[in-house]
C-alpha positions as CSV (number, residue, x, y, z in Angstrom):
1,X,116.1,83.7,100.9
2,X,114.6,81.2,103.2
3,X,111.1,80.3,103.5
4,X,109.0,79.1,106.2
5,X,105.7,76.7,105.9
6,X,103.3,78.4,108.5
7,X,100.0,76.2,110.0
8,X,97.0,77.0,111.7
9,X,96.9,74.7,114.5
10,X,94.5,76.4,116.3
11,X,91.2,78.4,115.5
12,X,91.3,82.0,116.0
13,X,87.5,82.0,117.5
14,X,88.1,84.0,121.0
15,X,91.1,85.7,120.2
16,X,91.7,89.3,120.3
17,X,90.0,91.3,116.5
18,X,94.2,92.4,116.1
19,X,94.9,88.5,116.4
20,X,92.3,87.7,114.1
21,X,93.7,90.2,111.3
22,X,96.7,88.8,111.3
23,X,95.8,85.5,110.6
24,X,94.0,86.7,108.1
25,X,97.1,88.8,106.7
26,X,99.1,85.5,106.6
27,X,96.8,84.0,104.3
28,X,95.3,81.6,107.2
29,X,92.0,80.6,107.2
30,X,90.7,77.6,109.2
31,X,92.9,74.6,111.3
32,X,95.5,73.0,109.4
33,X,95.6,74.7,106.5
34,X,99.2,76.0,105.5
35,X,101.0,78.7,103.9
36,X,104.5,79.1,102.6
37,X,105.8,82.7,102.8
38,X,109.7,84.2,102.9
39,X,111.4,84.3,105.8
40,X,111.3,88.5,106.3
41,X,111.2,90.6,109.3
42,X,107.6,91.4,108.9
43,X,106.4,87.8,108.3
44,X,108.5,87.2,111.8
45,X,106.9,89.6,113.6
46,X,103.4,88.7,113.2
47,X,104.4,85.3,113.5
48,X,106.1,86.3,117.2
49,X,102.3,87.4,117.9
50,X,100.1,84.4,116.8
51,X,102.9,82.0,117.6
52,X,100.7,80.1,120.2
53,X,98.1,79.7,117.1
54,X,100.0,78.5,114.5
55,X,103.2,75.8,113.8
56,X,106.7,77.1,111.9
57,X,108.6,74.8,110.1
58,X,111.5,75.5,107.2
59,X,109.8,74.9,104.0
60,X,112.6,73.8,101.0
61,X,113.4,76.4,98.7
């Protein structure tokens, strides 16, 4: 399975308390700091909400 290399790009200060949690739930915690997580339909979907916060790349397997 694929995975993807998620990174905060910007901070989360402002943003909706849902927003915030799901930063959180991705493991993120402060501007550029990355995670690597499989490419599932759940990690996609709270990616398609805090998309304009974070940056996506394909991480090598």
């Amino acid at each position: 399975m694929a995975k993807l290399k998620i990174t905060q790009v910007r901070s989360a200060i402002g943003e909706q308390a849902r927003l915030r949690r799901t930063m959180q739930a991705l493991g993120l915690r402060r501007p550029h700091h990355s995670v690597t997580h499989e490419d599932t339909p759940q990690i996609r979907g709270m990616l398609e909400k805090v998309g304009h916060l974070v940056d996506i790349e394909e991480a090598e397997a």
